[in-house]
C-alpha positions in Angstrom: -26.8 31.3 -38.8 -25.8 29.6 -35.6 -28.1 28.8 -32.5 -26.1 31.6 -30.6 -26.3 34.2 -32.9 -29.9 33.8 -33.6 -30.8 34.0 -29.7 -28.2 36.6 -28.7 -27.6 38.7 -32.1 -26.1 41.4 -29.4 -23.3 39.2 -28.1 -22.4 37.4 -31.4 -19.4 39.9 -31.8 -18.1 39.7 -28.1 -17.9 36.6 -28.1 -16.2 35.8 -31.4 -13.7 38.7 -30.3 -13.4 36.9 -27.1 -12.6 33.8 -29.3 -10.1 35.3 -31.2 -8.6 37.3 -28.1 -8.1 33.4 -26.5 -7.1 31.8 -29.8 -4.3 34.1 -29.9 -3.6 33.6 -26.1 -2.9 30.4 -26.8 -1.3 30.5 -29.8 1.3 32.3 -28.0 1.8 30.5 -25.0 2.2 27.4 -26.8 4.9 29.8 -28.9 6.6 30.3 -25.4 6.7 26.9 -24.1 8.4 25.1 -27.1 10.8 27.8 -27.4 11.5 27.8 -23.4 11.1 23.9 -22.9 12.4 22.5 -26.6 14.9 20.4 -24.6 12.4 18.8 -22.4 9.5 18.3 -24.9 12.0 16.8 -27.0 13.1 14.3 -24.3 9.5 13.4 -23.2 8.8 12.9 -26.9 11.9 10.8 -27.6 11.6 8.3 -24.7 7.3 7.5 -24.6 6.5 4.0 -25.9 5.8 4.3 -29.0 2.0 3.5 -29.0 2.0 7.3 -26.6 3.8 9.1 -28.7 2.3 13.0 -29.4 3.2 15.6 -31.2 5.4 18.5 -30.2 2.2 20.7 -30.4 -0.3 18.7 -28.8 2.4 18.1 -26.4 2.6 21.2 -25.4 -1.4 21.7 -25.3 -1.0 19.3 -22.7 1.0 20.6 -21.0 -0.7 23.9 -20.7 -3.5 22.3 -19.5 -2.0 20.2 -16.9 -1.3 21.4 -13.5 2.3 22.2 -12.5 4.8 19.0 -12.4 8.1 19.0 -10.2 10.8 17.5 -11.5 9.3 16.5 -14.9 12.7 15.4 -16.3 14.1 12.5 -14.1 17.2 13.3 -11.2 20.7 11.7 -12.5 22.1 10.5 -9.7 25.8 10.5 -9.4 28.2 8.5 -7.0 29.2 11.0 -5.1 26.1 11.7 -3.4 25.3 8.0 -2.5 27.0 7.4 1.4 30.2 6.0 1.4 30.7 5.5 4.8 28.3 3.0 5.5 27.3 -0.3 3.8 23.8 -0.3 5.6 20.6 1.8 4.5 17.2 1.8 6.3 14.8 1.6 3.4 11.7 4.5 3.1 11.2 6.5 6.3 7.3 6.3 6.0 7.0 3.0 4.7 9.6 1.8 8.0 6.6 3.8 10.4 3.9 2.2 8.7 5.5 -1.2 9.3 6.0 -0.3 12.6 2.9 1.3 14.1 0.3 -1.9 14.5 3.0 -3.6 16.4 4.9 -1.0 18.2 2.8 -0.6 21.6 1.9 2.8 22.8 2.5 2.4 26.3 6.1 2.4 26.7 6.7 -1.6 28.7 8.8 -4.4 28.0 7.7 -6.0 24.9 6.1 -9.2 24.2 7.9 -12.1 22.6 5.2 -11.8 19.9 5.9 -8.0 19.2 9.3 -8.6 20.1 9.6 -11.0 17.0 7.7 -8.7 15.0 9.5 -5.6 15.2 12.8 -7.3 15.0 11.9 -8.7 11.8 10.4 -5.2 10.7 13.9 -4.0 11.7 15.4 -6.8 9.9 13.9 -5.9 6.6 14.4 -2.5 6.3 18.2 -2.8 7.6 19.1 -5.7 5.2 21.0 -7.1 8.7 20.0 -9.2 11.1 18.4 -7.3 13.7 18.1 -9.1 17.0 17.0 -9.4 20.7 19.6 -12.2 21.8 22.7 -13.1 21.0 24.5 -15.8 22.4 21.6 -16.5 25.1 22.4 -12.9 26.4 19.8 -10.3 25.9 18.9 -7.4 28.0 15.8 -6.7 30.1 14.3 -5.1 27.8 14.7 -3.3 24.0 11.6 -0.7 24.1 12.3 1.9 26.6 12.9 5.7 27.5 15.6 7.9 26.7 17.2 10.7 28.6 20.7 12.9 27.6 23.7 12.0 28.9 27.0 14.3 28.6 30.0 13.4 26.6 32.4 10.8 28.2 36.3 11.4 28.3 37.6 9.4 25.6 41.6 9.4 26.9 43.6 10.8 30.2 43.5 15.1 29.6 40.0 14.6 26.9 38.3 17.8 27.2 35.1 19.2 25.8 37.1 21.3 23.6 39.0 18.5 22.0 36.0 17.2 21.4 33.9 19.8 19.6 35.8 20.3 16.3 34.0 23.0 14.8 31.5 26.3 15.5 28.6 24.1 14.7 29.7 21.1 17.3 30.1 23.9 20.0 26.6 25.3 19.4 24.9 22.4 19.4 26.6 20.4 22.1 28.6 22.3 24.3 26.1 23.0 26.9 25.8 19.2 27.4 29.0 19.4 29.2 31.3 16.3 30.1 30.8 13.4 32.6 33.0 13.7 36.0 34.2 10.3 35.5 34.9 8.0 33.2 32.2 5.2 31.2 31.8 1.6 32.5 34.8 0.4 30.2 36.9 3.1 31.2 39.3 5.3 28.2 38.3 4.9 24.8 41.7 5.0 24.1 45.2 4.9 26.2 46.1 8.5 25.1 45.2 11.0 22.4 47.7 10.0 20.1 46.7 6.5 20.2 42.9 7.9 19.5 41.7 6.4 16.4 38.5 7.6 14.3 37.0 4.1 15.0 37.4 4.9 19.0 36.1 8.8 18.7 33.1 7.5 16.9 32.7 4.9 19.8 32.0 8.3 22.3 30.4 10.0 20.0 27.5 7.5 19.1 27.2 5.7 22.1 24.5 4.9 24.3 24.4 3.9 28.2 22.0 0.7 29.1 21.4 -0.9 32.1 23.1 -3.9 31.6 23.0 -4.6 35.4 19.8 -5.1 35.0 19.5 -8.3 32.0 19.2 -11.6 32.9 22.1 -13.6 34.3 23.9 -10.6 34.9 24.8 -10.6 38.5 25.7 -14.7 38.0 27.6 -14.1 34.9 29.4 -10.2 35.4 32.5 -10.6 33.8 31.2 -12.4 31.0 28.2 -10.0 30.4 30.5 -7.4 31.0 33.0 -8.2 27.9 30.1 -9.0 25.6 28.4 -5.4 25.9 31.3 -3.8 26.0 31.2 -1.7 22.8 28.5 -3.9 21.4 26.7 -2.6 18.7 23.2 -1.9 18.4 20.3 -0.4 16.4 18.3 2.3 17.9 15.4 3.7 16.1 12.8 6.5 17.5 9.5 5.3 16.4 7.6 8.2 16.2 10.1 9.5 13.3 11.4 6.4 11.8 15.1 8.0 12.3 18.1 5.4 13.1 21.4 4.8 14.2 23.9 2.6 14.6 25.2 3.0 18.1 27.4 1.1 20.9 26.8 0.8 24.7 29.4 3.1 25.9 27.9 3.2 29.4 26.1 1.6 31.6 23.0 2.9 33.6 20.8 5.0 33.8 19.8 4.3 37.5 16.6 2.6 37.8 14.8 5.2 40.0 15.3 7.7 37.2 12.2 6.1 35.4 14.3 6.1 32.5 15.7 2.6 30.6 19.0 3.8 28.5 21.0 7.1 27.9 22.2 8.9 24.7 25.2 11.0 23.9 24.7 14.5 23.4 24.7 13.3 19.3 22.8 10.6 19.6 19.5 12.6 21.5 19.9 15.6 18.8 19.8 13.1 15.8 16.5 11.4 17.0 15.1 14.3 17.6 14.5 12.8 21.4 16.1 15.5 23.6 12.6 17.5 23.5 11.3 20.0 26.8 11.6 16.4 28.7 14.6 15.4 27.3 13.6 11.9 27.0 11.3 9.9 25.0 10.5 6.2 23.7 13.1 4.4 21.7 13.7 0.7 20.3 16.5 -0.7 20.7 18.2 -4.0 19.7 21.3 -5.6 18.9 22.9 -5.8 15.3 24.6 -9.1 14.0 27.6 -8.0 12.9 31.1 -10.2 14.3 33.5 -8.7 11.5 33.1 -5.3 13.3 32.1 -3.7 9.4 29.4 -1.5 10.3 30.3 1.8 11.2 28.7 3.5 13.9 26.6 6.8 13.3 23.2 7.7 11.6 21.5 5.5 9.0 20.6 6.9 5.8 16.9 7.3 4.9 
């Protein structure tokens, strides 16, 4: 006779009912499992090394053991959910924040060469582009800075709101931004609307307004700085988020007594989740090395 049923002669029967009652339990979940999972249990068994290999039923005792598992059979991944309209991708949204907080100053201020160097090669290695501060000895005062919304710029002589907002979700989320009086710093986007490309939308749609007045050899050098931002691209990312884009200067300004740095279209501020109760907030920003004109404008992909 056993240990327990010599101390406890009174329980010896619960408890071997209560063994039987779970043997049976599991018995018949197991039953359950192979029959509803045969296909994955069959996978998982075909495709472990073979030093790992288990048995269909130990398998499943495994598995009944082990804690809930998402996606325990791996994601095929066709083509047609892969971007197609862009050749870029910022790598891992966390592992881009990580990279970026020790250097990334909390104080929004002109940046350090140090940090500046830093965080462009951060940007640099996530983009898989150069991503740069200077570009032909021109640069701009600064490339960490606040943001505030701007309206939507007319893109061609008669460009309304309406033209602009193609569908019942455009209208909701950016018609109350309303449209700029006049035109941007480089005028039309386009001569007329049937001359409007997709290339030349997208350069209103994404675009940003800086204060090129304000960068180094401006005032000596106008036409010359003027022509090289026009349209130039640039990378702007929100550090707090890790969201990015690929966006032109469109504009120029903001005024300096606005305590604000650069501007974004009504897109551009609802993308990186900047246009909060304030409807500004800290941004980096720098220019993108790309002379063949092959990067589109628009969001990155995380």
């Amino acid at each position: 006779m056993g240990l327990f049923a010599r101390l406890f002669p009174d329980k010896k029967t619960n408890y071997q009912q209560l063994q039987s009652a779970w043997s049976q339990r599991h018995t018949t979940l197991k039953q359950k499992l192979l029959t509803k999972h045969k296909e994955s249990i069959d996978w998982l068994a075909q495709n472990m090394p073979a030093k790992e290999h288990l048995a269909a039923g130990s398998l499943s005792g495994l598995l009944l053991l082990a804690p809930p598992v998402l996606h325990v059979l791996p994601a095929t991944t066709s083509a047609s959910t892969k971007p197609i309209d862009t050749p870029l991708q910022l790598s891992d949204q966390t592992v881009l924040l990580n990279d970026l907080a020790p250097i990334v100053p909390t104080d929004v201020r002109p940046l350090t060469p140090d940090e500046e160097q830093k965080i462009t090669g951060v940007l640099t290695k996530h983009l898989g582009t150069e991503v740069t501060a200077e570009i032909n000895g021109i640069r701009l005062e600064r490339n960490y800075g606040l943001i505030g919304a701007e309206q939507h710029l007319v893109r061609f002589p008669g460009d309304t709101i309406w033209s602009q907002l193609q569908t019942p979700e455009d209208v909701a989320n950016y018609a109350s931004s309303g449209m700029a009086p006049g035109r941007g710093a480089w005028g039309y986007f386009a001569p007329s609307e049937a001359e409007m490309t997709p290339e030349e939308s997208d350069r209103e749609k994404y675009y940003i307004a800086v204060q090129t007045f304000m960068a180094p050899g401006f005032a000596q050098n106008v036409r010359e700085y003027s022509e090289f931002f026009k349209y130039r691209k640039m990378l702007i990312v929100n550090p707090q988020n890790g969201k990015a884009m690929i966006v032109d200067i469109g504009d120029s300004g903001p005024a300096v007594w606005t305590g604000k740095q650069l501007g974004g279209s009504p897109e551009v501020m609802k993308y990186l989740d900047r246009k909060d109760g304030a409807a500004k907030g800290p941004v980096l920003y720098f220019f993108i090395n790309d002379p063949n004109d092959k990067i589109p404008l628009g969001p990155i992909t995380i």
